[in-house]
Every structure is written in structure tokens, then in C-alpha cells.
C-alpha positions in Angstrom: 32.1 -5.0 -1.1 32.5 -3.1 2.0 30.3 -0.6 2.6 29.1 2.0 5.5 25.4 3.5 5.9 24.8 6.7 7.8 21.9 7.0 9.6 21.4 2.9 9.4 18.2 3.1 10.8 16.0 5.4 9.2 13.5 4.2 6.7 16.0 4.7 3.7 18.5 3.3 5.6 17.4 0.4 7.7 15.7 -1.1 4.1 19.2 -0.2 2.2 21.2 -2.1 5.0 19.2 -5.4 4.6 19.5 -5.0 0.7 23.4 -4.8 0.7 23.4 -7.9 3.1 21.0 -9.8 0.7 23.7 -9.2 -1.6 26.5 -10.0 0.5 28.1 -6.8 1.4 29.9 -6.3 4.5 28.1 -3.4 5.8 28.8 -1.4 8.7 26.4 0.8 10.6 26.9 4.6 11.3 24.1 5.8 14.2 24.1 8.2 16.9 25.8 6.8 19.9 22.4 5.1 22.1 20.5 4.4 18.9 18.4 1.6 18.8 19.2 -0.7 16.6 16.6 -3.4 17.1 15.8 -3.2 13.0 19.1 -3.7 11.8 21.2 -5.4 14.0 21.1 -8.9 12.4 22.3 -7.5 9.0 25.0 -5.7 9.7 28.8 -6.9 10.5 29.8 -4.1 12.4 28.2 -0.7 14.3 29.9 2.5 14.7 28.8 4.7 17.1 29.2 8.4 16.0 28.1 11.5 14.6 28.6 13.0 11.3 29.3 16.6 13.4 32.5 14.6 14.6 34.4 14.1 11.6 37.1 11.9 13.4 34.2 9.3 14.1 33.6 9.8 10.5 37.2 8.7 9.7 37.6 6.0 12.2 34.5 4.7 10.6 35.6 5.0 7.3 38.6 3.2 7.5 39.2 0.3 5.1 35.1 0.5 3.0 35.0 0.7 -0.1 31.4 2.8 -0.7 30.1 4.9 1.5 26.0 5.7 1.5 25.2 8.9 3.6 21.2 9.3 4.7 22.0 10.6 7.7 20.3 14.1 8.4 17.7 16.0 10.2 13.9 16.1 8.1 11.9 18.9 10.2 9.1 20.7 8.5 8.5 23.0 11.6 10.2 26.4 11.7 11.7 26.1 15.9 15.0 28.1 15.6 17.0 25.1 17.6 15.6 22.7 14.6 16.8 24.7 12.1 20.5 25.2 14.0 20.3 21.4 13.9 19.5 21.3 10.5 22.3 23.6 9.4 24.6 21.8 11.4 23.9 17.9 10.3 22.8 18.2 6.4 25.7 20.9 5.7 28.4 20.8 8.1 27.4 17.0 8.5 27.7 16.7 4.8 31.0 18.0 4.5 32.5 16.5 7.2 31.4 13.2 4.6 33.1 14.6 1.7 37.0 14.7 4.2 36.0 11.8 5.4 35.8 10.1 2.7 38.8 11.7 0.7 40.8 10.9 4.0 39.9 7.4 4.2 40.4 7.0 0.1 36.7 5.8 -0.9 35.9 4.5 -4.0 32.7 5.7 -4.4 30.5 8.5 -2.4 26.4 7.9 -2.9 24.8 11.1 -1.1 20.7 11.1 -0.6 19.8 14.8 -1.2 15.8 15.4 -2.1 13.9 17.0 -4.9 13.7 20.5 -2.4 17.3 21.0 -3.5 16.3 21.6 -6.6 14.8 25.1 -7.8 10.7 24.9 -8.5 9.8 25.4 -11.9 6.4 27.1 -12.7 3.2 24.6 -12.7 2.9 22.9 -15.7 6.6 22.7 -16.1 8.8 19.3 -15.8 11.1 19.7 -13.1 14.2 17.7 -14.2 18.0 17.8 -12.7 20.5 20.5 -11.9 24.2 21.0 -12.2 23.6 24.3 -9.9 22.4 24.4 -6.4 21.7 28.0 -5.0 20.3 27.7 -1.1 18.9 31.3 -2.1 16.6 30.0 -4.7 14.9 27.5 -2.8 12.5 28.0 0.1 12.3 26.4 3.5 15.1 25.8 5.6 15.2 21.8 4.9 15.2 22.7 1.4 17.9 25.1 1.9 20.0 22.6 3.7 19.8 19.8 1.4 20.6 22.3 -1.7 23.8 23.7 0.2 24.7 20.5 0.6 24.6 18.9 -2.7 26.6 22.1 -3.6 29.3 20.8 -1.4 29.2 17.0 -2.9 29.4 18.4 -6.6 32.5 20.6 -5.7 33.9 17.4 -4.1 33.8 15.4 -7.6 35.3 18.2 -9.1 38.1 17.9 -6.7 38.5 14.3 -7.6 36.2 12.5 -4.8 34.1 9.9 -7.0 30.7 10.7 -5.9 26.8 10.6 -7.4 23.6 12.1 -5.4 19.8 11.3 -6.1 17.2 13.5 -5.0 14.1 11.8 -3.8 10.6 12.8 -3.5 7.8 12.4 -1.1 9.1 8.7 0.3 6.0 6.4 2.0 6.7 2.9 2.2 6.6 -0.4 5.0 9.6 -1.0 7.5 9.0 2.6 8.6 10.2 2.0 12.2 10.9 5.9 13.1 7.6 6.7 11.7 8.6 9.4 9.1 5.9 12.3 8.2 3.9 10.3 5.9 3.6 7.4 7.9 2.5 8.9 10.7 -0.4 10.4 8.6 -1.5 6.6 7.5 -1.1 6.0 11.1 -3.1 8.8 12.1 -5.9 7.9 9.1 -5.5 4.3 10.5 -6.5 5.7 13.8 -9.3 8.0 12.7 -7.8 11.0 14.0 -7.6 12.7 10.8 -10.7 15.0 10.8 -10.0 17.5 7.8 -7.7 17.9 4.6 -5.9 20.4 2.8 -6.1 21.1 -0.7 -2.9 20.4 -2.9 -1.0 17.0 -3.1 2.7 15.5 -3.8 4.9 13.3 -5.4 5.0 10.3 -3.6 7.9 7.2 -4.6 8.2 3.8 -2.7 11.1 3.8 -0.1 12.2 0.2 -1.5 12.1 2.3 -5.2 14.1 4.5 -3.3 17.0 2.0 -2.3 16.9 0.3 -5.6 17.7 3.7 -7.1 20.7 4.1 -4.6 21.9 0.7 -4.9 21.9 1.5 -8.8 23.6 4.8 -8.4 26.5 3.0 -6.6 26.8 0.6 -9.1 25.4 2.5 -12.5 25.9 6.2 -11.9 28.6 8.6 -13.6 30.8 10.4 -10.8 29.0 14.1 -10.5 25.9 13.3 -11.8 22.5 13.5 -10.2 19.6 11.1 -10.4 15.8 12.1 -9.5 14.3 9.3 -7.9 10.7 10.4 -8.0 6.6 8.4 -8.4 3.5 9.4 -8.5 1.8 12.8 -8.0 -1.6 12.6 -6.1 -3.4 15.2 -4.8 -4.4 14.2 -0.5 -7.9 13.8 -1.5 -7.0 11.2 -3.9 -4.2 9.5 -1.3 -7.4 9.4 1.2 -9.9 8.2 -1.0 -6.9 5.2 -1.7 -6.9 4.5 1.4 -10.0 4.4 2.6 -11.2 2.0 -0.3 -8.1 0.1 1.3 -9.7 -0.4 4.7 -13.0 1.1 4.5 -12.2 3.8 7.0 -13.9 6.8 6.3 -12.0 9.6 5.0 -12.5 13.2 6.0 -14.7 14.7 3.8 -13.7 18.7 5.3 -11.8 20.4 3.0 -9.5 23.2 4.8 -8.3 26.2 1.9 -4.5 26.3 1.8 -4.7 29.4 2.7 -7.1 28.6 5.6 -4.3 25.9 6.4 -1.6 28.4 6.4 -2.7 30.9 9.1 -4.0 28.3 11.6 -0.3 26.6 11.1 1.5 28.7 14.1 -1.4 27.5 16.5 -1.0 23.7 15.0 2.5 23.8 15.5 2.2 25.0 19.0 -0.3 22.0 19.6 2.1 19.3 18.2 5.2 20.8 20.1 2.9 20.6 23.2 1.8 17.3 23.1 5.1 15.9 21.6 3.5 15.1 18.5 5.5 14.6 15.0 4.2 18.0 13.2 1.9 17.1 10.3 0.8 20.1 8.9 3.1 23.4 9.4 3.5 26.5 7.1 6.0 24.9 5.5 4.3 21.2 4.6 1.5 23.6 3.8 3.3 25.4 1.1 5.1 22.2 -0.2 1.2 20.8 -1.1 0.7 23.6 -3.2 4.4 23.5 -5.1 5.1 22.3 -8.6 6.2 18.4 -8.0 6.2 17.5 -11.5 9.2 15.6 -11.7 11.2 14.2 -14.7 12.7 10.6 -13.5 13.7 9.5 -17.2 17.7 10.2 -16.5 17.2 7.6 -13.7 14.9 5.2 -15.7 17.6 5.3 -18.5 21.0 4.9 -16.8 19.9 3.1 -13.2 17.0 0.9 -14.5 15.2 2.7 -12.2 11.3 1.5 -11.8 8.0 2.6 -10.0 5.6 0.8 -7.9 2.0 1.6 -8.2 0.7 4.0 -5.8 -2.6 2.1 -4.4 0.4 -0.8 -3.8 2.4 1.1 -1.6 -0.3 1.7 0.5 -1.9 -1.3 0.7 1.8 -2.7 1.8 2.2 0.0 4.2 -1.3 0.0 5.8 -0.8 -3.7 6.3 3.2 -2.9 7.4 1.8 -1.0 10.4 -1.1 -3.3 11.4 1.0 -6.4 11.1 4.0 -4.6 13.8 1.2 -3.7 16.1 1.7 0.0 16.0 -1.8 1.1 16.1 -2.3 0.9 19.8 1.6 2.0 21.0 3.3 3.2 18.0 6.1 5.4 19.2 7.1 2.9 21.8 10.2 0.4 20.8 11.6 -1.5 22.9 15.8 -1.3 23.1 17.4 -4.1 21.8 20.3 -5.9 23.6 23.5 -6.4 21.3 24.5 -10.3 21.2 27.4 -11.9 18.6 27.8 -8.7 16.5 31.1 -6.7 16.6 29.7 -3.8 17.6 32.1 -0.5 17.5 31.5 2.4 19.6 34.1 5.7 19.4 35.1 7.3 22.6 37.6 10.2 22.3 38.5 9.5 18.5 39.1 5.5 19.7 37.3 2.6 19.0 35.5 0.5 22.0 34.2 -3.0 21.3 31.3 -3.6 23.9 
């Protein structure tokens, strides 16, 4: 099977592309032009240089796969008004640059990674399970808002004929987290001891390789216009510290911060991050998320993907020991670039391919 992966090297994506070569698929890589591709590069058959703003590269891409997986998109909990352009510009426009792309190209099959935010919070206490309808005015939080405009746009694809199936993750944590997403820079930052307080609430956490196997399963498994939650565990952050500090005997913090507390300082924390070019942590919107419903029902997944969970304390351990054993306590935003040798590696320049 030929195959193409936006955004290759994420954490979703740099796990997926090694899967599909494990299984002998001919995958081809979709990053930003200048990505590093250090993670990656010795499972992949070919690289195209794009982005999913430039539909052409989409197309050029696209030519001749078979099944196309699209991660690519911007995750920013912060509320700068450039982020949020971003945003708005990558998960929607992005996203339906995909769908022609695809329809152009003649895909067989369209497997789109939206999240659990897409989906419209039920009250506490309630099961949140999927949705045929997805209202960007019924969610909050302009990621949220994003990814549910977005799945709009993929549903009104299939109906238009484009053979296509999304699954909404949750709270993803996992090893071979090379970008350093959210939550792994909070083990990192427990890892390092610079976590001094909490903040009330929790999540619903899921393995990133639970993740993949769900996707993988969609491709192969999943009915054209349906929608698959791919969701674990909820744990409060008290009880993911007190995991992970019976882990590695780090102590956790014991302070306690009030959401509410939380969610006035957030402004100033936000400030501090952008300031010291820091991944933001805890913002007003993060804040707010600890404190929603995340009760969600994977059964639809369970039943028609074989999906499956790993225990929580599990992905931690493999995580904590992940980052240890790459060395990314002392440097862990630093990578080196990785120089391209025997891989066909596509670059598009003015809506033409490049081999370098």
C-alpha cells in the first residue's frame, strides 16, 4: 500500500510512519519544507516538502497513494492572536485543502486525526460519546474550534463521495515524543524538578502507540463517514504526579493551586513562557480543559477497530524512561539536523518537484 503522512514527524506521526513500514507500506513523508527529519528518515521511501496551506504541494504529493493519513496541524493552548490566525489557517483551510487534494489525486481512503475538543462537552457525570454534528459555536477554545470546523469539512467530503473516516483523540502522552508535545514536556519538567505546584482537575490521557493502532485500524476497519473516539484513562494531576513520583521517587509538589486561583494568574504565566521561549504549560485555556467533562465512551472503537488501552502507570514508566534513555534531561529542545543519504527525498519548488 502506498500511503502519505502529514506532519511525519510529530509524535502521532513519526510512531505511525514506522508502523506502516513495519508493515511494508510504501510511505511517503509530508513536512514543512526545513523539517528535521532525523526521526523518520530511515522509514520512509520518499519526503515531500510542503505545506498543507499550498494545496498544489498537496496534489503533487498525492499523486499515485493510495491512503492518505493527515496529522498535520497547529496544537496551541495559548490565546496570542498570530497563533490563533495560524490555527485557523492550518487545521481548517489546511484541512480542506486535504479533502481537494485528495479528491483530485483519486484516493482510496482519507483517515483525518481530529480530537475529542471537536466534540460538544456534556455535563459531568455524562458519557461523552460520538457526533454526526460539529458546530465550532458549541465548543470553546480556539483549538477546539478549529479541529470541530474541520471535521465539519471531512464529513461533508464523504457525503460528496471522498471515502474518508476521522478519530478524535484525547489527552495523547507516550515515548518517541521528539517535538516534546504539552504533556511531555510536563514529565520533563517533573523529571527536572521544576514543577513546584498543581492545579486541581485532571484529563483523559491514551497512549500515542494506542493512538496509531487506532488509526491504522480506521484505515483498514472503519466505515467511510464515521467517527472513532480514541480515548484512556481519566486521572486527576495529583494522581498523574503521585504515578510518577512512585516511578522515580522524585518528589511531587504537594501545593495545590485553586483552578480558579490558576485562571487569573494565567495572563502573567503566559507572558512568562512567551518570554523565556518556553512551551506554555498552564494558560486559561489548559486551565479550563482540567476542569471539563472528559468522560469518554471508546466502545464504538473497541467494537469495530479492536481498539485497546494501555495501563496508565505503563505509559509512564515507558515515557519517563523514553526521555532519560535520549538524553533529554540536560538539552532537551536541542536536535541536531540530520543530513539526507540514499533516500529519494522530494522537495516542491513552484508547484515542481526537486530531488536533492
Amino acid at each position: 500500500m502506498k500511503c502519505v503522512v502529514t506532519g511525519a514527524t510529530g509524535h502521532i506521526g513519526n510512531i505511525l510512519v514506522k508502523a506502516l513500514h513495519a508493515r511494508n507500506d510504501k510511505v511517503t513523508a509530508f513536512v514543512l519544507p526545513r523539517e528535521d527529519i532525523g526521526n523518520i528518515k530511515d522509514y520512509v521511501e520518499t519526503v515531500a516538502y510542503g505545506d498543507v496551506r499550498d494545496q498544489q504541494s498537496l496534489e503533487y504529493a498525492f499523486a499515485g497513494q493510495d491512503i492518505v493519513y493527515h496529522l498535520a496541524g497547529v496544537i496551541d493552548i495559548g490565546s496570542g492572536k498570530k497563533m490563533r490566525k495560524l490555527m485557523y489557517e492550518v487545521n481548517v483551510e489546511g484541512v480542506r485543502n486535504v479533502v481537494n487534494a485528495c479528491r483530485n489525486a483519486s484516493i482510496k481512503r482519507l483517515v483525518y486525526t481530529s480530537s475529542v475538543h471537536a466534540i460538544t462537552e456534556l455535563p459531568h457525570g455524562q458519557m461523552i460519546g460520538e457526533s454526526k454534528v460539529f458546530n465550532p459555536s458549541s465548543v470553546k477554545g480556539s483549538y477546539a474550534k478549529t479541529k470541530a470546523a474541520a471535521t465539519a469539512i471531512v464529513l461533508d467530503a464523504t457525503k460528496e463521495g471522498l471515502d474518508a473516516v476521522i478519530v478524535h483523540p484525547a489527552g495523547i502522552i507516550g515515548p518517541d515524543d521528539h517535538q516534546m508535545s504539552n504533556l511531555g514536556q510536563l514529565v520533563l519538567d517533573f523529571l527536572k524538578g521544576k514543577l513546584l505546584a498543581y492545579v486541581s482537575g485532571g484529563y483523559n490521557f491514551v497512549d500515542v502507540r494506542d493512538v496509531v493502532n487506532g488509526i491504522l485500524n480506521a484505515a483498514d476497519k472503519g466505515i467511510c463517514g464515521e467517527c472513532y473516539i480514541l480515548s484512556g484513562e481519566y486521572h486527576s494531576v495529583r494522581d498523574m504526579l503521585a504515578t510518577m513520583e512512585d516511578i522515580t521517587r522524585i518528589k511531587a509538589p504537594k501545593t495545590k493551586l485553586p483552578r480558579w486561583f490558576a485562571y487569573f494568574t494565567s495572563p502573567f504565566a503566559e507572558l512568562h513562557y512567551r518570554l523565556h521561549k518556553q512551551k506554555p504549560l498552564f494558560t486559561a485555556y489548559s486551565i479550563f480543559t482540567l476542569g471539563t467533562n472528559s468522560n469518554y465512551n471508546n466502545e464504538k472503537a473497541k467494537i469495530t477497530l479492536g481498539y485497546t488501552t494501555t495501563p496508565f502507570r505503563k505509559t509512564l514508566e515507558d515515557t519517563i524512561s523514553w526521555i532519560k534513555t535520549h538524553k533529554l534531561l540536560p538539552n532537551a529542545n536541542k536536535r541536531p539536523r540530520t543530513k539526507h543519504r540514499n533516500k529519494s527525498v522530494a522537495k516542491v519548488v513552484n508547484g515542481t518537484y526537486m530531488n536533492k
